[in-house]
N, C-alpha and C positions, 0 to 999 in steps of 0.2 A: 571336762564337761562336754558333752557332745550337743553342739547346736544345730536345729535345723531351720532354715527358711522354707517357708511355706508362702503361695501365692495368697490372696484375699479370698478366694475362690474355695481353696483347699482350705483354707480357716474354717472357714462358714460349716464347706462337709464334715469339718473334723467336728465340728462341736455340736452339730446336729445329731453326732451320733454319742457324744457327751454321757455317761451312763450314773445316776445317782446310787451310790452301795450303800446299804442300810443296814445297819449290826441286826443281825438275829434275834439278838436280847432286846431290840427297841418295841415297842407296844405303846399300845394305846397310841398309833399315830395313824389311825385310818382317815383322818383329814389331810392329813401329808398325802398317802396314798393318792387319796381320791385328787385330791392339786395335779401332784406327777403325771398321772392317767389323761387328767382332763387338757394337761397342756403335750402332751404326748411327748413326755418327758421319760427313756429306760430308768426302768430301775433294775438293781439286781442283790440280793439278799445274801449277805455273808457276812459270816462272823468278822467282826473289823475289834484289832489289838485296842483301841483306844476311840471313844469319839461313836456318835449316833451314828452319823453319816459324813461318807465319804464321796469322792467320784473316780471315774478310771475314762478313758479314753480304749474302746474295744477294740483290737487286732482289724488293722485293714491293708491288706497287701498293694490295693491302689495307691496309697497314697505311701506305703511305707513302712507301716506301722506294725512290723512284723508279730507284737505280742500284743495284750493287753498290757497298758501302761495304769496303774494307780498312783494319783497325784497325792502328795505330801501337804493334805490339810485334811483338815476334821473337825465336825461339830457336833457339839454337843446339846442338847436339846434339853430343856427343864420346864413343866405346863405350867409352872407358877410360882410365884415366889415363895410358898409354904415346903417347895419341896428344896429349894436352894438356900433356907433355914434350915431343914430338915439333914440334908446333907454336912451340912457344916457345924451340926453337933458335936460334942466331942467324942460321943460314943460312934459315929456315924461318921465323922471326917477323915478317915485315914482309908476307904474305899474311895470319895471322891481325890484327895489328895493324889492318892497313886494312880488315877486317873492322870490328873495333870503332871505328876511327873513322866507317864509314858509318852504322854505329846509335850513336853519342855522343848523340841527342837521341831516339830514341825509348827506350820501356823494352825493355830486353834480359836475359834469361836465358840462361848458360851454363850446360846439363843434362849432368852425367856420369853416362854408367848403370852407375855403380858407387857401392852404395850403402856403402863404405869405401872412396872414391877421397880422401879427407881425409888419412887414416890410413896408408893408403899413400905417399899423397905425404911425409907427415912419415918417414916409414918407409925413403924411397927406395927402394920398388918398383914401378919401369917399369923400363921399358927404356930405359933413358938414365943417362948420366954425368954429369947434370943435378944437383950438391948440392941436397939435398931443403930446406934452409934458402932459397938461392936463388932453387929452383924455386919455392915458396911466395910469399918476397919478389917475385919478379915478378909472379907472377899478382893478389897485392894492389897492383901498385903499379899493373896495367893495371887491376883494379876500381876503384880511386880515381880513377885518370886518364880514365876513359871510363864511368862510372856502369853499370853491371850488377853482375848478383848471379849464384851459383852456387850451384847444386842438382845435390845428388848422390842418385840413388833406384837405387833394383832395378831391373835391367834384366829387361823382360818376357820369356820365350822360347816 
């Protein structure tokens, strides 16, 4: 593995230039955009194998960084708990599945922007006939079996 030391200096630049990559396929995420923009945050748009969004660190010959570099994590984004029901149908869970078997080795976050998408799920409210016991039980048994973690926050508007 090739390690580098970097001053505190060259941290800071490196990550100012920090670039968020956004699968192609992702939608309906023009509040993400708008967030990004407003904190003057790059973005850059490309089809990504697994995961909503990614990041990379862009080519800087000052410091080093002869290429772009894309870091080895991915998130996954879901607007609410009807659609991570909706996913884990039976007819419907073998697209998400193979999802998380393509990130089983990098780190993987699944983001719900509902910050009582928990609560709900115990609750059974989505829209599905989904037992809220069940629905639960599964989604821990694919965190177990494919190592990611789930975050639920406020969805920006």
């Amino acid at each position: 593995m090739i390690s580098f030391h970097y001053k505190d200096k060259e941290i800071s630049n490196i990550l100012k230039t920090l670039t968020i990559v956004i699968d192609t396929r992702e939608n309906v995420n023009g509040h993400i955009l708008d967030y990004l923009h407003q904190k003057g945050i790059p973005i850059k748009n490309q089809k990504l194998d697994t995961g909503d969004y990614g990041c990379m660190i862009p080519k800087n010959e000052e410091l080093g960084i002869s290429r772009d570099v894309y870091l080895d994590s991915r998130v996954e984004r879901k607007a609410h708990m009807d659609e991570i029901a909706g996913n884990l149908q039976k007819d419907t869970q073998t697209a998400f599945e193979n999802e998380l078997i393509r990130s089983k080795n990098i780190p993987f976050t699944l983001i719900v922007e509902d910050l009582h998408g928990y609560e709900k799920m115990l609750q059974g409210k989505y829209r599905s006939k989904y037992n809220p016991l069940a629905l639960l039980g599964r989604l821990n048994t694919f965190k177990a079996k494919y190592n990611f973690e789930i975050v639920y926050i406020y969805k920006l508007n």
